[in-house]
C-alpha positions in Angstrom: -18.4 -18.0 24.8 -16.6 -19.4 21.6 -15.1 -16.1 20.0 -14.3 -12.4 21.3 -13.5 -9.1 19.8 -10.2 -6.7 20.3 -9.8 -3.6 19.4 -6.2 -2.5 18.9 -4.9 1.0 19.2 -1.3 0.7 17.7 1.5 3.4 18.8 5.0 3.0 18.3 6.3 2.0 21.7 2.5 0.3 23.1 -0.5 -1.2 22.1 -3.9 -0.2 24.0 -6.6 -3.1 23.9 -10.4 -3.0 24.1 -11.8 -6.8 24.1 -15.8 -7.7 24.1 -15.9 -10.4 26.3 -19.8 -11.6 26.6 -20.2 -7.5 25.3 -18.5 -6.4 28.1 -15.4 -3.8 27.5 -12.5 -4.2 29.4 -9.0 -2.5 28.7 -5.7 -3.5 28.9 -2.8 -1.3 27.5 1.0 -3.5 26.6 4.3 -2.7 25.1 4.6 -2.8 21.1 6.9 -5.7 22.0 6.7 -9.6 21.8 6.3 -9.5 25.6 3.2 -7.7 25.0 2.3 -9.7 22.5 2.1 -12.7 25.1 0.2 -10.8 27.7 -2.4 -10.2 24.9 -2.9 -14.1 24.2 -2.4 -14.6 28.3 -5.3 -12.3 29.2 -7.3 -13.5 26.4 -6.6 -17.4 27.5 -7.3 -16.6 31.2 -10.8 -15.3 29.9 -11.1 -18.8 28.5 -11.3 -17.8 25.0 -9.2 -19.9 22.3 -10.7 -18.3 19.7 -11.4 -14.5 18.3 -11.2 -11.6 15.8 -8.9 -8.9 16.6 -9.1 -5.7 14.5 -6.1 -2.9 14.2 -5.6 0.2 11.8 -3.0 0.0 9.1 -0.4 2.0 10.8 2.9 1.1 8.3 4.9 -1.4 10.2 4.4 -0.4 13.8 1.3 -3.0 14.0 2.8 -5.4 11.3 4.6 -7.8 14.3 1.3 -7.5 16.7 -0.6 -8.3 13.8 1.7 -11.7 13.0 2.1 -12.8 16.3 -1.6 -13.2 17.2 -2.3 -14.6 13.5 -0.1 -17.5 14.4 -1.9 -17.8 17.6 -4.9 -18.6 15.6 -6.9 -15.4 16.4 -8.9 -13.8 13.0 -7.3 -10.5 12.5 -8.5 -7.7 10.6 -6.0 -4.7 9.1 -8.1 -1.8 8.0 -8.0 1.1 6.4 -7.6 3.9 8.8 -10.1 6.3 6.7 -13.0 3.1 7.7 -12.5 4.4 11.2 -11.9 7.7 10.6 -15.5 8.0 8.9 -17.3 5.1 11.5 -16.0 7.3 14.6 -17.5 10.6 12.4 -20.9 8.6 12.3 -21.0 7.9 15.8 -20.4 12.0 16.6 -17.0 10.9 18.6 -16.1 14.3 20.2 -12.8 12.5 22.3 -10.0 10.9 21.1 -7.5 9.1 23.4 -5.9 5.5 22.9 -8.6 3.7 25.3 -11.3 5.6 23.5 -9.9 4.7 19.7 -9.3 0.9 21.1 -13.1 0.5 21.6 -14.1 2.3 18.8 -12.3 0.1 17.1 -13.8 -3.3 18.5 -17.2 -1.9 18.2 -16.4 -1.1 14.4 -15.3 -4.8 14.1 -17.8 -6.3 15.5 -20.5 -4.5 13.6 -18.7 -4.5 10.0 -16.7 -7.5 10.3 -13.9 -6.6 8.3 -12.5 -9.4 5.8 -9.7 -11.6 7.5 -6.2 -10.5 7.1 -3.0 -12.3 6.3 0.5 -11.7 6.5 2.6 -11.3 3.1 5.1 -14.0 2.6 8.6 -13.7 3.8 9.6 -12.8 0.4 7.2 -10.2 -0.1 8.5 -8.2 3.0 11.8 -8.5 2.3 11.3 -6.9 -1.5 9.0 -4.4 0.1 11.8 -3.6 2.3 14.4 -3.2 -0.2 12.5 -0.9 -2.8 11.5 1.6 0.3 15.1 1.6 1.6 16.0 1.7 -2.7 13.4 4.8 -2.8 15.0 6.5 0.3 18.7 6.4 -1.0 17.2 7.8 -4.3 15.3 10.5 -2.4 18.8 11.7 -0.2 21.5 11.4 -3.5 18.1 14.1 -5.5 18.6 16.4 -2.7 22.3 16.1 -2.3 23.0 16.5 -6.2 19.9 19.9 -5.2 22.7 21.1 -3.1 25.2 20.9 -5.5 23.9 22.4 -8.6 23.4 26.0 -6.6 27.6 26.1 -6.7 28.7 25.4 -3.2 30.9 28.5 -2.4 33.0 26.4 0.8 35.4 23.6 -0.8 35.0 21.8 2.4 31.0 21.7 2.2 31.5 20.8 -1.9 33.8 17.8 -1.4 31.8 16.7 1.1 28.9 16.5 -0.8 30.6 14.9 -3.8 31.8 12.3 -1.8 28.3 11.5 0.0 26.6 11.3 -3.4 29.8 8.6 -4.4 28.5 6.8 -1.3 24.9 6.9 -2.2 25.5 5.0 -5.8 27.4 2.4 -4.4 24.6 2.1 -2.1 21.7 2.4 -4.9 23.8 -0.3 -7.0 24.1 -2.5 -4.0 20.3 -2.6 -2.9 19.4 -2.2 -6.8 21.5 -5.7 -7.2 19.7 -7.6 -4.1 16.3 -6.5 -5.2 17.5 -7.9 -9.1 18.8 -11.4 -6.7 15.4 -11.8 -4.7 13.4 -11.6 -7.4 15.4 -14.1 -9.6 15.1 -16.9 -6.6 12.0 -16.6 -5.9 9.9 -18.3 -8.5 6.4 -16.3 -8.6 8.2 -13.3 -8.4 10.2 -14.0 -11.8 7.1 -15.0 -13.3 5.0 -12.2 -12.6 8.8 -9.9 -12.9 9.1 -10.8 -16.6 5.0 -10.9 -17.8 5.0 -6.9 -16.1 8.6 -6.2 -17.7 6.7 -6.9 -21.4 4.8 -3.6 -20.7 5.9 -0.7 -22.9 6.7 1.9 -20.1 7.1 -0.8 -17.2 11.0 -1.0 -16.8 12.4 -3.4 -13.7 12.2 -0.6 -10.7 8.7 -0.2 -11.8 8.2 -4.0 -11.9 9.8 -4.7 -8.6 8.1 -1.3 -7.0 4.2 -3.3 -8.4 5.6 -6.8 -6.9 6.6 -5.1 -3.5 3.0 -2.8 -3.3 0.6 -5.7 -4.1 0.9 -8.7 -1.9 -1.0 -10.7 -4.5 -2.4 -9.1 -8.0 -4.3 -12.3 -8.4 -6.3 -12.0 -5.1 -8.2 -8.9 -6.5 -11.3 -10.1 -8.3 -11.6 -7.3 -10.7 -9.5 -4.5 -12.3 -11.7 -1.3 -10.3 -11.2 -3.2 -7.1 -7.0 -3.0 -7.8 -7.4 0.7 -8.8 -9.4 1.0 -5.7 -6.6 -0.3 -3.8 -4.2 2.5 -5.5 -6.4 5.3 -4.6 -7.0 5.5 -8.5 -10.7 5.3 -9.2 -12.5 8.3 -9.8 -14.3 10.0 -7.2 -17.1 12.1 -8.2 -19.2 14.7 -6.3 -22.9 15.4 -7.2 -25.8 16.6 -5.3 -28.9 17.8 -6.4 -29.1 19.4 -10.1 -26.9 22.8 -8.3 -24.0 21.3 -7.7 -21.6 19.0 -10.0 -17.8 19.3 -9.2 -15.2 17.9 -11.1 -14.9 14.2 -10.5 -10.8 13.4 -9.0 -9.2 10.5 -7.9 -10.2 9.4 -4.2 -6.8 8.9 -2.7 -7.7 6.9 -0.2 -5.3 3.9 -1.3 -1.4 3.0 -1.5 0.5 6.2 -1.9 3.4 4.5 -2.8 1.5 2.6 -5.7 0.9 5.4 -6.9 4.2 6.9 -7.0 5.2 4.2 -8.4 3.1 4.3 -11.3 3.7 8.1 -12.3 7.3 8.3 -14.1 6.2 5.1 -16.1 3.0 6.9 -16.9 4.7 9.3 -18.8 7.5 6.7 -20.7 3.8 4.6 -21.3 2.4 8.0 -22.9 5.1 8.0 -25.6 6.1 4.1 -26.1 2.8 2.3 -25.5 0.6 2.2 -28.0 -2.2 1.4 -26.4 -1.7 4.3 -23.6 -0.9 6.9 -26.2 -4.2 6.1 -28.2 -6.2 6.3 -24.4 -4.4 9.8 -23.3 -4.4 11.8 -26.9 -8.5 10.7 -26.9 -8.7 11.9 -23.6 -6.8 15.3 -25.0 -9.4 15.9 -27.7 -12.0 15.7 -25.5 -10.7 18.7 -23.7 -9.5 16.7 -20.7 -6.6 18.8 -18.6 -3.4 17.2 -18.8 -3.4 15.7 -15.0 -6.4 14.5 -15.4 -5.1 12.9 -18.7 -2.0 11.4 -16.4 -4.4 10.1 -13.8 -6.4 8.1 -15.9 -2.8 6.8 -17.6 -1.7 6.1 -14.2 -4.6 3.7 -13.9 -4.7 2.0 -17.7 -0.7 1.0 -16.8 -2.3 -0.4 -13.4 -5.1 -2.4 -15.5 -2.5 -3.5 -18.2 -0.3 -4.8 -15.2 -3.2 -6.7 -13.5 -4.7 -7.7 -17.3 -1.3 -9.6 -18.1 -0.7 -10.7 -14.7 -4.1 -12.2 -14.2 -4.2 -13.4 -17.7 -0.8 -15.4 -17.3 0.1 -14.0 -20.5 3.0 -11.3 -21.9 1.4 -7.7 -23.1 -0.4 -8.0 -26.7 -0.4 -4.7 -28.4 -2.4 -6.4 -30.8 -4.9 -7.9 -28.1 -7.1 -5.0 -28.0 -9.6 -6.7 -25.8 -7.6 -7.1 -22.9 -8.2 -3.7 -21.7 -12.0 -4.5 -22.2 -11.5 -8.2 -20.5 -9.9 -7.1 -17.5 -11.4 -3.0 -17.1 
């Protein structure tokens, strides 16, 4: 009776729970609160477990506190992909889905894939990721106000309202813009890796700060394909037989945001790094289609940032093999 398994169903205002104890399910549904938090370790304790692996989807930052509290308890916890479940419940033939139900699927998946340990991002790191989301936001409202404007707003009122919301949003975008330009400069592996991403033709310092605040750690992925893996980047392809061939795309099932992220500079990288531009007009002759062509830019500018990155050295035009070193 060393270790048990949990099963966490996270929702925004509770958190159903599914533990194993000796194989046995029983439930136990809390508040998404630090009070439910301590019931969590309390009902665990009273089972006379010290020790555990708890297992939760990746639901943005409703599980993210859950999550921390019981990894300073000392408990083994596990953030997956919610696609892993997805696809387990779709082997098991699941025909119901309701909290309690998705809770033990959840332990059961845990127990019998034993995902790899998570770990909270540094203090740091969640305060940058912060900043560029709420940076992204602001820039997402001042596109739509400025939308509303260019159609010629016919009420004064309505115009000078507008005007002065998108005045408001600047000194806003300037203001977050400056503390994500602070954080990085004080914290010392972020203006390292800051300055080695900023030597990349077509990687400019939102780009570099959007990278920082997406990957907890560049240097924890073993290989290039497992970071473009990561981004949803890698090609996907779908064959069966010798009938059917479809065209191969990229999977998706990654960071959305990375890849955001990665698609303006894709473009600047098409005309200013030389490198990229060689990659994308090859990929042009061939007869490629021009998304596909931005796709597979999307990902060289990913490999370039985790080549320099886990090479500890500036971008080398000249270096031609780091593409090959670190592909």
């Amino acid at each position: 009776m060393d270790e048990f398994v949990m099963g966490l169903d996270v929702a925004k205002h509770t958190l159903d729970a599914i533990s194993l104890f000796n194989g046995r399910p029983e439930y136990l549904q809390v508040v998404n609160q630090p009070e439910g938090f301590r019931q969590l370790q309390v009902w665990v304790e009273n089972h006379g477990y010290r020790q555990g692996k708890v297992c939760l989807e990746a639901t943005g930052q409703y599980g993210f506190a859950a999550a921390k509290y019981l990894y300073t308890c000392g408990f083994k916890v596990s953030v997956v992909n919610p696609a892993r479940i997805k696809a387990y419940a779709a082997s098991r033939l699941q025909r119901s889905k309701t909290d309690k139900v998705d809770a033990k699927l959840i332990a059961e998946f845990c127990q019998k894939e034993n995902p790899p340990t998570w770990s909270p991002p540094r203090p740091a790191q969640t305060e940058l990721k912060g900043l560029v989301h709420y940076l992204d936001d602001l820039m997402g409202q001042k596109r739509q106000e400025k939308n509303r404007t260019e159609f010629g707003m016919s009420v004064e009122l309505v115009a000078n309202i507008l005007n002065e919301h998108i005045t408001f949003l600047d000194e806003k975008i300037k203001s977050i813009r400056k503390a994500i330009r602070h954080l990085i400069q004080q914290d010392p592996q972020f203006k390292h890796d800051f300055q080695l991403l900023m030597s990349i033709p077509g990687v400019g310092e939102l780009t570099a700060a959007r990278l920082l605040a997406e990957i907890p750690d560049i240097r924890a992925f073993k290989t290039a394909h497992q970071l473009t893996a990561y981004a949803g980047l890698n090609p996907r392809q779908f064959q069966s037989g010798s009938s059917i061939h479809r065209k191969s795309r990229i999977s998706k099932t990654g960071n959305a945001n990375l890849r955001y992220a990665l698609y303006m500079p894709a473009l600047v990288a098409y005309r200013c790094n030389p490198l990229i531009k060689i990659f994308c007009l090859r990929l042009l002759n061939s007869g490629k289609p021009k998304m596909v062509v931005m796709c597979a830019a999307m990902r060289k500018l990913l490999v370039l940032a985790f080549g320099v990155i886990k090479s500890d050295s500036p971008f080398d035009p000249n270096y031609a093999k780091l593409e090959v070193v670190f592909a």
